[in-house]
Structure formats: structure tokens, C-alpha cells
Steps between C-alpha positions, in 0.01 A plus 500: 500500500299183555333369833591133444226454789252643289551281226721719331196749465295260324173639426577781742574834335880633562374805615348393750779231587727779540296677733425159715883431534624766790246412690588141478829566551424712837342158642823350647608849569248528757481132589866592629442809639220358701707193600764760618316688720394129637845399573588832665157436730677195609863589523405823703753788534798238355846643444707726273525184291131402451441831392786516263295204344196703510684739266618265289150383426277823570738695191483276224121433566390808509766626185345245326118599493626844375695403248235243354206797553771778298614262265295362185408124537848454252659612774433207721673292322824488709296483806525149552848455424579809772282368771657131420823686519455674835322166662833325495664787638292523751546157569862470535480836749307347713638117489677599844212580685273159449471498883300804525135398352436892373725514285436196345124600467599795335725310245222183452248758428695708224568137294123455566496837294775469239283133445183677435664765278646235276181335455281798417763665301677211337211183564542160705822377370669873607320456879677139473816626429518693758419242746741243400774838472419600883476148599889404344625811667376388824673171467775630369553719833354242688253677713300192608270294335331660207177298534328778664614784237398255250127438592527902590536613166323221350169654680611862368549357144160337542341850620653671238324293245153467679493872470570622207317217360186615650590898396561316120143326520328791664615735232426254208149516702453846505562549157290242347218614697572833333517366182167306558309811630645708168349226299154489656483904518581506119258240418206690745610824319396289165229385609335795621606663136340248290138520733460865458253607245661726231361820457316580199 
């Protein structure tokens, strides 16, 4: 499978693509899991409901970082689709409880997750996707305007890309400073052969 983040693996051997990807992949994992545990801060004890949403969102989350650590990266592939999948479910569960501003932390912050794992397992146009997808289904249930959910996943579509462009350039890095300190210790190891006297 290719990291279309990584530029498709350009340059980057697949081995070592394939071993980069789950932890990629566990980056909006925790980014929600973190963001959960921020949302239950502020919400408190909450009710039977809240932490029916807590459910709803812990599970997946957590099924999901097994499944992509036990499963080879071909196994990912249906990840995106899933997560995409259970996003708008999640959605439309919790469409009748827009007052209460926990719940719809909890449901902002797993699109800010299904955005990221479009664009590091499918590229920019996948993270796009899913914006414009979460952003019609808002409308279409007309749950306020989607200005702020817009510029929300904009900045997680924009994080997605700043980092794995940076883990793409540091790894290109890494291994053409490898490849450059092969090169010198072969042509030291010549050297030193063609200055020592034979023996006669």
C-alpha cells in the first residue's frame, strides 16, 4: 500500500514505508483520545447520555489501533472508508443533542480524525473529501452554520499534511545521510588499501 503523503514512497524504501504507516495512522487516534479526555475535563460527571457518546467514540478508537498494529499495512486499506463510514453515523446520533457542547466536541474531534486519516492514508484530495462530505451532512441536517466545522477541519487537514510531510523529509534525510556516510567509509576503506606498503 502507498502513503500518498510520502510521495507514494518515492525514494523511500517500502519496507520501511510499511513500518512508518501504523504509527502514522495512531496520530489522530491519540489526537482524539486526548481531545476526549479534554471534553470530559470540561463536561464533568455529565449524564448517561454523554457517556453513551464516550462509548461510541472510546470503541472504535481504540478497535482501530489494534486492528491496524495486527493487520499488515494491506490491511488498512478499508480503514478510511470505515472510519468515513462511522463519522456520519456518529453524526446523525448525535444531531439531537447540538445543545449540549460535549457531545459536539466529541463528534468535531472524530471528523478532525477521519480528516487526518484520509490524508495520510489516501493524500490531500481524500482529507478534502471528507471535509466537503461532513460539511454537506451538516447542512443537510441543518445543525447551524458550518463555517466553524469548516475552518475546523480545514486546520486538521492542514496538520495532517505538515506532519507527515516533515516525517517524509526527515526520513528522505536520514537515509541520504546514510547513504553519504556508506560512500565516504568505502572510499576511506580504499584509501587506506591503496597507501599500505605490500609485503614482499
Amino acid at each position: 500500500m502507498r502513503v500518498l503523503m510520502l510521495g507514494g514512497g518515492a525514494g523511500i524504501p517500502a519496507r520501511l514505508v510499511r513500518t512508518t504507516l501504523p504509527w502514522l495512522i495512531l496520530v489522530p487516534v491519540a489526537f482524539r483520545l486526548v481531545m476526549l479526555a479534554q471534553a470530559l475535563w470540561t463536561a464533568g460527571t455529565g449524564g448517561s447520555v454523554l457517556w453513551m457518546f464516550v462509548l461510541l467514540h472510546l470503541v472504535p478508537n481504540v478497535a482501530e489501533a489494534a486492528w491496524i498494529f495486527r493487520r499488515p499495512p494491506a490491511g488498512t486499506r478499508l480503514v478510511p472508508a470505515v472510519d468515513a463510514g462511522f463519522g456520519a453515523l456518529f453524526v446523525l446520533v448525535a444531531a439531537p443533542f447540538t445543545q449540549d457542547g460535549a457531545i459536539t466536541s466529541i463528534t468535531w474531534t472524530h471528523l478532525m480524525g477521519t480528516v487526518m486519516i484520509c490524508a495520510l492514508l489516501r493524500g490531500a484530495l481524500a482529507g478534502a473529501l471528507a471535509i466537503g462530505g461532513a460539511v454537506l451532512l451538516h447542512a443537510v441536517l441543518n445543525l447551524g452554520p458550518a463555517v466553524g466545522l469548516l475552518l475546523t477541519l480545514a486546520t486538521a487537514l492542514v496538520a495532517s499534511l505538515a506532519i507527515v510531510g516533515v516525517v517524509g523529509a526527515s526520513m528522505r534525510f536520514a537515509l541520504g545521510f546514510g547513504e553519504q556516510q556508506g560512500r565516504a567509509a568505502n572510499a576511506n576503506g580504499i584509501a587506506a588499501t591503496s597507501t599500505t606498503p605490500s609485503c614482499r
